[in-house]
N, C-alpha and C positions, 0 to 999 in steps of 0.2 A: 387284794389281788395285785400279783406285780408281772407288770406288763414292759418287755422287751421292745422296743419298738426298731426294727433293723430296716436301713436304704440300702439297694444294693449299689455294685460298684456301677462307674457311667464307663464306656471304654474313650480311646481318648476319640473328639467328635469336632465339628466344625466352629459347635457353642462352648465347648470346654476351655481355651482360653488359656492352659497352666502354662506355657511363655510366656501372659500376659502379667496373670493374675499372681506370678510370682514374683514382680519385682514390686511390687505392691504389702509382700507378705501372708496371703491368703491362699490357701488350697484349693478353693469351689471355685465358684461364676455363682451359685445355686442354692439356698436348701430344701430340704424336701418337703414345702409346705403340706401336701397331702398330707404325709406322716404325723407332722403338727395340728393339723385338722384333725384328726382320728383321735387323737389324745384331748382335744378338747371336748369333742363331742363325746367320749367316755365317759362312764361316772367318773367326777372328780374327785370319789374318795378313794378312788385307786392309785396307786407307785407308778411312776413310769419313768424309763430310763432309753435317752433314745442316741443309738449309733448310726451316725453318716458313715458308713464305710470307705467315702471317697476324702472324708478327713480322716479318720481315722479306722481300726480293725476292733471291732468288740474284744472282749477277752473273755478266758471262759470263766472268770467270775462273774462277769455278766451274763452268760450263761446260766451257770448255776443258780444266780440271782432270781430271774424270771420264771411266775407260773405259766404265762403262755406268750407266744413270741410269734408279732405281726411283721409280715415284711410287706411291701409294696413298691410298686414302680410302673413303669415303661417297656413299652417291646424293647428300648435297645437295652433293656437292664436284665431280660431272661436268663443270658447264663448264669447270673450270678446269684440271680433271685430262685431260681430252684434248684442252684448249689447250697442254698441256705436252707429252704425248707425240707433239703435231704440231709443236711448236718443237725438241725433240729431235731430231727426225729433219730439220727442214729444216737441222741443224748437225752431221747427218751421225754421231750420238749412235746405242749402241745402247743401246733402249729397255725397259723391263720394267715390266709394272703386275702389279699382284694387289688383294686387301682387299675388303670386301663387294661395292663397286660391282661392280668389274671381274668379282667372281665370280658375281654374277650377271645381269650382261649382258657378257660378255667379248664379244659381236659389236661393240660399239660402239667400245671400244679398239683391235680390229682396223682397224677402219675408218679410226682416226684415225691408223693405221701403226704400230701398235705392233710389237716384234722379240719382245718372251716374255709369255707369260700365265702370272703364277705363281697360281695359283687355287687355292679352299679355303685350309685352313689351313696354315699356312707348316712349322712341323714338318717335314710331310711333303715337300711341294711343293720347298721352296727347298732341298732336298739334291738334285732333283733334276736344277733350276736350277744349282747349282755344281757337275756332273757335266757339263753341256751347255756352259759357260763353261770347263771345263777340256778338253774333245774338239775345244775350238773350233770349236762352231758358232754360227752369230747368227740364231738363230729357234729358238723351241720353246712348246708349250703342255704344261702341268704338273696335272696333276689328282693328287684324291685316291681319287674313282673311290667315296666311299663312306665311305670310310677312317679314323676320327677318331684323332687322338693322343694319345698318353697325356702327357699336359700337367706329368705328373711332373718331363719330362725338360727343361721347359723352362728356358732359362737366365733370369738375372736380367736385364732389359732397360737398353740401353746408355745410361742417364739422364747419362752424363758427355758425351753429343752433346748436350744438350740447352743453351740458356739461360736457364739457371731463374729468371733474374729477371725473364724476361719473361710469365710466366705466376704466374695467383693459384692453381692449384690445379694439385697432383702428380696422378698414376693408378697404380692397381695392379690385376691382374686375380689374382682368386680359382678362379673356375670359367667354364666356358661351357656353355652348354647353360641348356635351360628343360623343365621337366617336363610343361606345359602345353599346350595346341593352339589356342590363337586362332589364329583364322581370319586376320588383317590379320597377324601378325607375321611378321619374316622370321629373328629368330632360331631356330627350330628348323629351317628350311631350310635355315641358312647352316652350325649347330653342331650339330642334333641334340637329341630330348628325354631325351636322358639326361645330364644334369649331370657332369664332368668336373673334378674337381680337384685345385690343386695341394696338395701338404703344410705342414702349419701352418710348417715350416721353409722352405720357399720363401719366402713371403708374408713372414714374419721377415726373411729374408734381404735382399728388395726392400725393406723399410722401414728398413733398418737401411745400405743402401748410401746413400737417401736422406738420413738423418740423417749419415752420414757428409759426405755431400755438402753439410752447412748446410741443408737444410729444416729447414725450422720453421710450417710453413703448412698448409693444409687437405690432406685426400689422396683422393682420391673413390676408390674401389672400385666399377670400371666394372661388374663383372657383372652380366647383364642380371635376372639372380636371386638376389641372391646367397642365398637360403634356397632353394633348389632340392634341395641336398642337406643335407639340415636336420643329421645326423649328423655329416658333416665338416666343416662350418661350424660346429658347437658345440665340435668339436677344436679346430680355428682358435681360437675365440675365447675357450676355455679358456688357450692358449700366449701368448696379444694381450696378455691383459690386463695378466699381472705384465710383459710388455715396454715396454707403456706405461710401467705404475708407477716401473719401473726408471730412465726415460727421462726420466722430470718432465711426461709426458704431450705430447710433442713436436709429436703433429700431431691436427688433429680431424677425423675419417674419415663418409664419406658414400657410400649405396651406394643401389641398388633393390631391393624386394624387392617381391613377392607379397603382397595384404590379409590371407592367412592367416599373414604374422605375426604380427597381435592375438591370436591363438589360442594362443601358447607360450610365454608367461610368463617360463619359463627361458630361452628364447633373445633377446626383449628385455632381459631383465635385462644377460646376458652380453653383448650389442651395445652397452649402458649403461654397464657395466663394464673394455671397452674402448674407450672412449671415442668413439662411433658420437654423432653429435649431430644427423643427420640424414638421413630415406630415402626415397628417391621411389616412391609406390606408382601403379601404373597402375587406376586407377579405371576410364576407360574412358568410363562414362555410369550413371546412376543407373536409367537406363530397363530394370526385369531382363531386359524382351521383345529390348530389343536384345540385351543380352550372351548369352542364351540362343541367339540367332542367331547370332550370331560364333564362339560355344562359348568362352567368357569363363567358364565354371560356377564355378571358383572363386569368382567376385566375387556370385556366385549366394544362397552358403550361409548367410550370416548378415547380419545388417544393417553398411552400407558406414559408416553414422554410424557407428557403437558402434565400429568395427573403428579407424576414422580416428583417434578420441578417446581410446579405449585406448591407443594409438602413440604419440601426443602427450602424453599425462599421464603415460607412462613416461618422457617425458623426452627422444624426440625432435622434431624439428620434421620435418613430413609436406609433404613436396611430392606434388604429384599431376597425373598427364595425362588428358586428356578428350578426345574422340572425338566429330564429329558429320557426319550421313551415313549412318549405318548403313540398312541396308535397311528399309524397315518403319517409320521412325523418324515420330512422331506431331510434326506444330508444335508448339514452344513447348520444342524440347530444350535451345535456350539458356536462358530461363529455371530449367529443372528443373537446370540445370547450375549460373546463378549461386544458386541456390536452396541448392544442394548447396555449394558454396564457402562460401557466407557461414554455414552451419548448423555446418558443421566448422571457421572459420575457418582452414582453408587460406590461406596467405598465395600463395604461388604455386603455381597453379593454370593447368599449362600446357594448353592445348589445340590442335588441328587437325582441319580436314577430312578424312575416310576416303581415304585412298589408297593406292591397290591396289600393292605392291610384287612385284614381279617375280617370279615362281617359288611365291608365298606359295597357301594355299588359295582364299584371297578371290581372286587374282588370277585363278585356275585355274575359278574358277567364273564368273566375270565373263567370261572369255574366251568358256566356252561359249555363254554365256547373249547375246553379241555386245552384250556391253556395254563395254565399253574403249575409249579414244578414243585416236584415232591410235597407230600401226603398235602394238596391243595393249596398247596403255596406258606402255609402256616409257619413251620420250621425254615421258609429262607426269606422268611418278611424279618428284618432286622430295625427298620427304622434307623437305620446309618449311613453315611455319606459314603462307605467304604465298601459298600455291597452293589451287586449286579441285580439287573430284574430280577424278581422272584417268578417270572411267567415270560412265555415264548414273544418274543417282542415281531411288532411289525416288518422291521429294516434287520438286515442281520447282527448278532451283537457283537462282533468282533467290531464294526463300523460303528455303533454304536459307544461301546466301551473308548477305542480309542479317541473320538470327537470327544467323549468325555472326561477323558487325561488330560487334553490339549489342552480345553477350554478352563477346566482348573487350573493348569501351571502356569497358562498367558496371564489369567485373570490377575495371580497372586506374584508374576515377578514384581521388584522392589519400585521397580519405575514407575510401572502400571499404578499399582496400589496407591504407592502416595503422590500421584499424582490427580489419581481421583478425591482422593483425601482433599489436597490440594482447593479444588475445582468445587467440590461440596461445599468446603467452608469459606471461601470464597464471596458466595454468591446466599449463603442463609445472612437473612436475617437473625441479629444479634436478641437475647430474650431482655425483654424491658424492663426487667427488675434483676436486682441484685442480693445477695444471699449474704449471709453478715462475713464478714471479715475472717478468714481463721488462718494462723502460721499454718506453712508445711510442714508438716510431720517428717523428721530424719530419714524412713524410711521413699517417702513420697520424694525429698531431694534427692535422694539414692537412685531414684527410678528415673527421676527425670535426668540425670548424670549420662546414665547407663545409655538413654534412648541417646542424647544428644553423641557421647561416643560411637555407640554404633553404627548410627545414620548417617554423624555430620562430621565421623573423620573416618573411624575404620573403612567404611563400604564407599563402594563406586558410586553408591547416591551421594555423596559427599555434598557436591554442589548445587545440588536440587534439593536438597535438604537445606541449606540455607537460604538457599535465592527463594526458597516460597517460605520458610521460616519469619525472613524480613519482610516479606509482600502482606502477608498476614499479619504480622503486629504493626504495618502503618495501613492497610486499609480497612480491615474488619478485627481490629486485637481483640473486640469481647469473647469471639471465640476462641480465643487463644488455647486454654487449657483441654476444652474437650478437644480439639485440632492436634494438639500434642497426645493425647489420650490414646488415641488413634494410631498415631504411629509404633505405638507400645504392641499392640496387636500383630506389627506384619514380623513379630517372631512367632509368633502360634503358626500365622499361615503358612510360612518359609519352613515350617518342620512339619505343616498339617497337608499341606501338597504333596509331599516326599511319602509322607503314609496312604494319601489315595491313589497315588501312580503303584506302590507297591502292591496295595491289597487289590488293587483294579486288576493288574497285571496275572497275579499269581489265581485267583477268582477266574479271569479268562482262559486261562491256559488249563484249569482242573476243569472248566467247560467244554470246553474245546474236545479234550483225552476222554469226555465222557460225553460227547452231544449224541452217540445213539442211542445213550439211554433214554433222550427225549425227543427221539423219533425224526433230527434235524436233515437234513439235505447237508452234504459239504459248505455249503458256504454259510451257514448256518441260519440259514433261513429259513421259512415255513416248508414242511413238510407238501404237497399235495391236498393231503387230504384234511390238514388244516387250515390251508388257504381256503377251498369249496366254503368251510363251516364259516368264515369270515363274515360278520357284517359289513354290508357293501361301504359303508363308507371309510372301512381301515383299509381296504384294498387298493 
């Protein structure tokens, strides 16, 4: 059996990075570890041939090649993912999707003619997909009914399908699940609030096939928690660390985690110790009335400064997402947002407007409450930074939208940024160990050239590009390199701002030309009669 394995395109997004990640050489940020998971958990006496579309475009001998051709992805990869399983089938292909999208809107793949729905978690699912391919038939839908797997069993993902030179950063997963209940999220929907993970030897295992493989690069550790289950994550990172040591410190690892990291000491240390250099916390909004709404309480408990600061003077660098839209939410949340960035110097500091995803709590109450726009909000939940609510928001969205132009283009002028950059590294703590030795790569001297040009003679930062260039190589130089790293990014943002001002803009105004199709009042605010339906505390 020869198996196709197709990722659809990503559009360009906040994480994409390609001002970044191209003076480096590299295409991605990413590869599609699901895809590489599926292929492993196949039988392995089957062919497999896998295209990233976002490095490259399959060809139609790859086409032709293939008995049946899997795609998968993400809500933001929809258009492309069933532009693909409608080219499949007009070439007479049969077709199979699964992965979050699919899984939770598998009606829309059907639509687009799909032959199998391999849905929920593959584990289970795609054994019993290759039971339907061996009885010979060409349709099936596969659930799990419920069911979570014991992620024990899972195999090492097939990174030798992959082109690693096309992408700047490897993936590994640890656990899935979140112990948590926000209301917008869809990981406990998709995985469940009970954290699931693999054994410190797994995870070993996956890093140690990469290194075998010539990595030598960053390795992000997708878990959407990875402190979810705080006990096996401190096992893990007990086994991590002499494997680094042993290793010369090979890759520098990055994950998400929970604000109630600042509260355990010993488990940053150990994150520090295994060479974690960086973690993105879902902040949300500084507003506690929101997050008490969403049921965010975690971010509730203690002060979000102190929590931010702590993380960062342990020595990692803190990336963070922000949220605006929430129910209830007072004018002026971009402000209290850029307020909050610039107080924590967050250097990146991603944010978007609330959008209700499929199945999630938020979505399930918005439906009641007949607030969702079009056919239930499904077709304008996008998962992109570049999209407006999918549902009738609290405060009007024209006042919405704009506070959320503002607070993007303040956030990412030149001064702003690296000045936070600045201020970050700064004040972290340098990592206690050191990684073996290696030359620059001609390419890597190229890039560092290019930044130093850009920043420290072309632009008007000229002289704050070196006044904190010299401050940081005589008082904290161990940061040095990731501190330069950094400034390589504010060409992604300086062209990523310019696209969410436009698509905010043009998104408003086709709003705006059509708000009585959703029943809006002139200013575009709640109608009457959807105000009454409101629960008293969005009012």
């Amino acid at each position: 059996m020869r198996v196709l394995l197709l990722y659809p395109l990503f559009p360009k997004s906040f994480w994409s990075f390609e001002k970044a990640i191209e003076l480096i050489g590299c295409k991605v940020s990413l590869p599609p570890l699901g895809l590489i998971t599926v292929a492993a958990i196949l039988p392995q006496t089957w062919e497999f041939r896998l295209v990233d579309r976002n490095v490259r475009s399959e060809t139609e001998a790859d086409w032709e090649w293939a008995d049946v051709v899997i795609v998968s992805g993400m809500i933001v990869q929809k258009p492309d993912m069933l532009n693909l399983i409608r080219q499949g089938k007009q070439r007479g292909k049969l077709m199979a999707a699964g992965g979050p999208y699919v899984t939770s809107v598998p009606e829309k793949a059907s639509e687009a003619g799909v032959d199998f729905l391999i849905l929920d978690e593959g584990e289970i699912t795609l054994p019993l997909f290759v039971e339907a391919i061996k009885r010979g038939e060409t349709s099936g839908v596969f659930r799990a009914y419920g069911e979570k797997p014991n992620v024990t069993q899972t195999p090492i993902p097939r990174y030798d399908l992959l082109e690693l030179n096309a992408y700047s950063d490897m993936s590994v997963q640890f656990s899935r699940g979140c112990p948590f209940q926000c209301e917008f999220c869809d990981i406990i929907t998709l995985y469940g609030r009970q954290p699931r993970t693999k054994t410190p030897a797994q995870l070993l295992a996956e890093l140690q096939t990469l290194y075998e493989l010539g990595w030598r690069r960053a390795v992000f550790v997708v878990d959407d928690n990875f402190i979810g289950n705080k006990r096996n994550v401190k096992l893990l990172l007990r086994e991590l660390a002499p494997w680094m040591a042993q290793h010369g410190y090979p890759f520098s690892l990055v994950t998400e985690a929970s604000v109630n990291l600042a509260e355990d000491q010993e488990l940053l240390d150990l994150m520090i110790a295994a060479n974690f250099t960086a973690v993105f916390l879902g902040i949300e909004t500084p507003d506690t009335d929101s997050l008490t709404l969403t049921k965010k309480y975690q971010n509730t408990r203690n002060s979000l400064v102190e929590a931010v600061q702590k993380i960062n003077q342990s020595g990692l660098r803190v990336m963070a997402g922000f949220i605006m839209g929430f129910d209830g939410e007072k004018p002026g949340a971009g402000d209290r947002i850029i307020n909050f960035v610039e107080a924590t110097a967050i250097p990146f500091a991603f944010f978007s407007m609330l959008q209700a995803l499929p199945n999630t709590a938020l979505w399930e109450r918005l439906k009641k409450e007949g607030r969702l726009l079009e056919e239930e909000g499904q077709d304008k939940a996008t998962g992109n930074q570049t999209s407006l609510t999918n549902f009738i928001t609290s405060r009007p969205i024209e006042e919405l939208a704009q506070e959320y132009i503002r607070c993007f283009w303040e956030l990412y002028e030149p001064e702003r940024y690296l000045g936070r950059v600045y201020r970050h590294y700064l004040s972290m703590q340098p990592k206690p160990h050191k990684k073996k030795f290696q030359m620059l790569k001609l390419i890597e001297i190229r890039a560092l050239l290019i930044i130093v040009w850009r920043e420290g003679i072309k632009r008007k930062t000229r002289w704050q590009f070196w006044h904190q260039l010299f401050s940081i190589l005589r008082h904290n130089p161990r940061v040095f390199t990731s501190y330069i790293t950094n400034f390589a990014h504010l060409e992604h943002f300086l062209d990523y701002r310019q696209i969410v001002r436009d698509e905010i803009e043009s998104q408003l105004a086709e709003f705006i030309a059509s708000s009585s199709t959703y029943h809006l009042t002139p200013n575009f605010s709640y109608s009457t009669k959807l105000l009454s339906n409101l629960p008293l505390q969005t009012r």
